[in-house]
N, C-alpha and C positions, 0 to 999 in steps of 0.2 A: 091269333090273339096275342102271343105272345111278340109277335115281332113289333105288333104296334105298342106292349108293354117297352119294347128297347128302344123303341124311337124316341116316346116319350120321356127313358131317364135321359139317351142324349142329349135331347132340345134343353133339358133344367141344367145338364150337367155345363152344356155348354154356355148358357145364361150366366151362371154362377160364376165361370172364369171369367167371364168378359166383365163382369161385375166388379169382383175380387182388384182386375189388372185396372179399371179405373179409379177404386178409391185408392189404389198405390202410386197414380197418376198425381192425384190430387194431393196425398201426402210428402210426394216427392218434392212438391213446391217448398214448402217449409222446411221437409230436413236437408235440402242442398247444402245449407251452413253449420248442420246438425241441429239437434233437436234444441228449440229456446225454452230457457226458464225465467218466470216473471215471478219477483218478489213483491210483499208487502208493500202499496204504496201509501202516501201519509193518512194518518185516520184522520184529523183534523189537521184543520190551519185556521186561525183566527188573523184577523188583518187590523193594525192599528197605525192608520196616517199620520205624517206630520209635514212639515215644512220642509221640500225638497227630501222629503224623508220616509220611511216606511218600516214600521219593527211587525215582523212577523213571528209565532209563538206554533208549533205544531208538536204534533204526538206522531209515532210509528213505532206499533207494536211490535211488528217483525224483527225478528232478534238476528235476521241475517242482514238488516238494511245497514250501511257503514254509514254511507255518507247520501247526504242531499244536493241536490245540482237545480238551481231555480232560474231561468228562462224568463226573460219579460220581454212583449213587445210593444208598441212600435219601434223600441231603442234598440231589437233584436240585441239584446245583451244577459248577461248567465253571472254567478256567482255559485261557487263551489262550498259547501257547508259539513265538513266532519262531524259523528255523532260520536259523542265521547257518552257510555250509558253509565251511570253509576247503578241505577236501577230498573227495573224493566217499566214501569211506568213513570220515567221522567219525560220529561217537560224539554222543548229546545225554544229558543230566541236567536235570532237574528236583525238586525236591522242594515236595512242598504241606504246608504245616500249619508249625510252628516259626515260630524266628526268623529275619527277613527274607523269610518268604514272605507275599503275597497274600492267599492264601486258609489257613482254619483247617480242618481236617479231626478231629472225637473221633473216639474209639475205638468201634470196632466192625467189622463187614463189611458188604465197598460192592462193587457194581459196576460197572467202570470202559470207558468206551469210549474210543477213541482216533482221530480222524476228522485227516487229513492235507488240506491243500486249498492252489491255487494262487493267483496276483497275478489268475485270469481268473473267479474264482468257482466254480469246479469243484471239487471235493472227491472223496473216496477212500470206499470203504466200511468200515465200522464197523470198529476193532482191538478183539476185547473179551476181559477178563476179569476176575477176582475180586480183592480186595485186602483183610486184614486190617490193621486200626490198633492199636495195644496202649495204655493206660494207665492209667489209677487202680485198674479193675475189675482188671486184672491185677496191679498192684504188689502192691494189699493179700491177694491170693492167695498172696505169697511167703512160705514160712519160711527162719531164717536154720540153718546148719548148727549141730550140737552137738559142743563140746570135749570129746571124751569121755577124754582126757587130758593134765596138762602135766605137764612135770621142768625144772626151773630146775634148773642147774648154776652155782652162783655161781663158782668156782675158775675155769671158762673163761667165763663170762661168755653162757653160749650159755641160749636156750628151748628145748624141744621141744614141739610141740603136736599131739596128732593127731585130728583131726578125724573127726566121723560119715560115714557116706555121705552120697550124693546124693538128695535127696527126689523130685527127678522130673528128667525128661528135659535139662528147662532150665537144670537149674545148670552155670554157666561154670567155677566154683571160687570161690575165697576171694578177697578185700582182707584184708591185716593193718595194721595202724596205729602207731607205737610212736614214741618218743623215744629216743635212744640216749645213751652215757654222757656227750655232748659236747654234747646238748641239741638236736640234730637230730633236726628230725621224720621219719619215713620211713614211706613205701606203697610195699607188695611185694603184686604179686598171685602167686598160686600156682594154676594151669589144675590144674580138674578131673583131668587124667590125672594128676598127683603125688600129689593125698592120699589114694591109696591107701596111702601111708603116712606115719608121722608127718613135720613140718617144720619145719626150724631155723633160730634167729635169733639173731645174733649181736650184741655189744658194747650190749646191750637195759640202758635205766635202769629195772628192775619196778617202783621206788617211783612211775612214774607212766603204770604200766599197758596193759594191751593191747589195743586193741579191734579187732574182726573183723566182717568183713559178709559174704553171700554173693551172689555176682554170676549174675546171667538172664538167658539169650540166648531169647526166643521161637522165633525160629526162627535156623539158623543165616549168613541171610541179614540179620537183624538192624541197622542201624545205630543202636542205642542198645542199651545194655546196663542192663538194669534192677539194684537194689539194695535187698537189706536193711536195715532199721535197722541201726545198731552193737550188738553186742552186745560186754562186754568180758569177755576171756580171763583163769578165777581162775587166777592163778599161786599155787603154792604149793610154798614152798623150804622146806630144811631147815636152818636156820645152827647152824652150831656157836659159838655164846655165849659161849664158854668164852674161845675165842682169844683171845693177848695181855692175856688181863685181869689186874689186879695179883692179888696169891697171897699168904697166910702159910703156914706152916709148924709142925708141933709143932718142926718141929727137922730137921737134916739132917746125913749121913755126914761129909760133906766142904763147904767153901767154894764148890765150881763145881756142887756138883750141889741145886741149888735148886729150891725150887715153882716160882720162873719159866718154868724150863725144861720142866715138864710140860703148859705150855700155848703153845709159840710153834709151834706147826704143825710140827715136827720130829722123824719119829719115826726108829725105828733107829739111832742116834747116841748112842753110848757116852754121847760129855761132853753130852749132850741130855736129858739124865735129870733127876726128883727120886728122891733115893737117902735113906732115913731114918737112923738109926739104928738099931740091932740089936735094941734092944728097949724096951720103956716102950709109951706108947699114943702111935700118929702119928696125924696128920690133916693134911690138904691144903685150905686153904680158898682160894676163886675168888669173888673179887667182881665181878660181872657187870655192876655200876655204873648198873645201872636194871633195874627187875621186866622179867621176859619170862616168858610160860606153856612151862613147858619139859616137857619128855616123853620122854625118852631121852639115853642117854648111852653112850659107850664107853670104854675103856682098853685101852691094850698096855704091856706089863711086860716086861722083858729086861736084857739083860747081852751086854758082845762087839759090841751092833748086832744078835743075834737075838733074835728069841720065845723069853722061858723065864723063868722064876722068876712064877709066878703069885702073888701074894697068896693065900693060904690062907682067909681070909676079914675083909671087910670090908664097911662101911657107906655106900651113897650117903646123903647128906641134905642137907635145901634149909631155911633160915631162914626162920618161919614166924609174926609178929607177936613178933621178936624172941626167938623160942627153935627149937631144933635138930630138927626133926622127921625122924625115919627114911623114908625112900621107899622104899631095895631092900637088902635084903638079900642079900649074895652069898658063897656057899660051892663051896668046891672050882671056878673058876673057871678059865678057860682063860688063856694069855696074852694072846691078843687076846678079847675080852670086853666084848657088846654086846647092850645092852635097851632095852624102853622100858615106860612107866608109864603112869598116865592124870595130864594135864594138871595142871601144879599152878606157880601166878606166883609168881614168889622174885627178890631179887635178888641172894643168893648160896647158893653151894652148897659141900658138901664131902665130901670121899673120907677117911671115918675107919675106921681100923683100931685097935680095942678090944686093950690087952695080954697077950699069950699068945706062946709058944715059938714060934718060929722064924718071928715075924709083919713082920721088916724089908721096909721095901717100894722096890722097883725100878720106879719107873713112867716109862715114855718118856713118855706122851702121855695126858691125857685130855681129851676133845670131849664138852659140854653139849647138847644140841640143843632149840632151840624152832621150829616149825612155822610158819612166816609165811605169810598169805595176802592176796596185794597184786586 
């Protein structure tokens, strides 16, 4: 009994060494170079793209980490990064690629590793992940938005513009560009969330035009914002021609109630009137004092300062290689009384009423209009 007690502890005795001598087998693999130690590697990295560009912002806790060594491939390329701490939980940035950095990084997708190592040679294990770079290939991928309408109001001086929707995900919104009456250049951006409806611009000079681009965020983490060509905004206003221009007359009621007055912007105003005489053939000529393609016109008639006494009927017509050509004929007419024609350059016009019974004419006001498109 007892001899097969001795066998037994030899059989475990000898298990245990063979045991022993293989996990020092196994250990020996690793400490051939002596034993490694692995520090803190980054707690975060946040990634913010740009144009040929990339600014990265990370943390690492570990108070033995010195410096950071960032790895990217397919450009198989590295940049070396010193952590200067002022405090244990700051912040670091970096950016690769642009101006004042090291290294150049194009556009494409890389993957990036982030290894933290100390003043003793030891280093941390790998931080990894993916990084997008945006640029040429992307710009030329942008369309610009479309004006799909404008209204010039000359009288306040204001635009309106309203714009198409959004072609995809990325558009930020508009840039406008413009010179104002004072000769001040100015950019207004207007963020996607507002053109869902139209957008106004005030104290704008149109004679030297609008031009608009549309702005791309790739992603909303972005630090560049990409842009469209310029594209410029047609403005097109309606002027009334007519205004303040000199005036004859076949003739008039009274001394105060003159052709001039059918043209100074003042309507509803008794002493504001051209008032004819009672009968014979009138006409009201407007010298507009240079051709403009004109297309519509209106009048308001009255007495008192209200709408009333319409002209019964009368002739618009525009001078035309020195003779009178008819453009609208107008019968049974309302007091306030507005048309338009197809396109025709003059550089005067007039409001004739041919002699017949009870044809005196009361006119406040009438407005020329030609079509401008700046």
């Amino acid at each position: 009994m007892k001899k097969r007690h001795i066998y037994i502890f030899l059989t475990i005795s000898l298990i245990a060494i063979f045991s022993c001598s293989k996990m020092n087998d196994i250990h020996g693999v690793y400490l051939e170079d002596g034993e490694r130690v692995y520090i803190g590697k980054l707690d975060s990295l946040k990634v913010f793209p740009g144009n040929e560009r990339v600014k990265f912002t990370f943390w690492v806790s570990d108070p033995r980490a010195k410096s950071v060594n960032f790895y990217w491939v397919p450009d198989d390329d590295s940049i070396h990064f010193e952590l200067e701490r002022t405090a244990p939980t700051d912040s670091f940035e970096i950016v690769i690629g642009g101006n004042g950095s090291a290294k150049t990084i194009a556009e494409g997708n890389y993957t990036l590793q982030a290894v933290t190592s100390d003043d003793l040679g030891n280093y941390s294990l790998p931080f990894e992940t993916t990084i997008n770079v945006y640029g040429e290939k992307y710009q030329s991928s942008l369309i610009n938005r479309v004006v799909n309408s404008s209204q010039y109001n000359r009288g306040e001086g204001t635009l309106e513009l309203a714009f198409s929707g959004a072609f995809n995900n990325d558009d930020a919104g508009i840039e406008i560009k413009f010179t104002d009456e004072d000769g001040a250049l100015h950019e207004i951006i207007f963020r996607d969330s507002v053109l869902s409806s139209p957008v106004t611009l005030s104290g704008i000079d149109v004679s030297k035009g609008v031009n608009y681009r549309t702005m791309y965020l790739p992603v909303s983490t972005a630090i560049d914002t990409f842009y469209t060509d310029y594209s410029s905004a047609e403005i097109v206003t309606v002027n009334n021609v007519a205004l303040n221009k000199p005036t004859l007359t076949s003739g008039n009621h009274s001394a105060d109630l003159t052709g001039d007055k059918a043209v100074d912007g003042i309507i509803l105003t008794n002493a504001s009137r051209w008032v004819s005489p009672a009968s014979g053939e009138h006409w009201l000529e407007i010298d507009l004092e240079e051709d403009f393609a004109i297309s519509g016109f209106k009048t308001w008639t009255g007495a008192s300062g209200n709408l009333s006494h319409p002209t019964p009927y009368f002739i618009f017509q525009a001078e035309v290689d020195g003779e009178w050509i008819d453009i609208v004929e107008v019968e049974d007419s309302e007091p306030e009384y507005e048309t338009t024609f197809p396109e025709i350059t003059t550089s005067k016009v007039r409001y004739f009423v041919p002699d017949y019974d009870g044809n005196r004419v009361r006119l406040y006001e009438i407005e020329v209009y030609s079509v401008i498109r700046y």
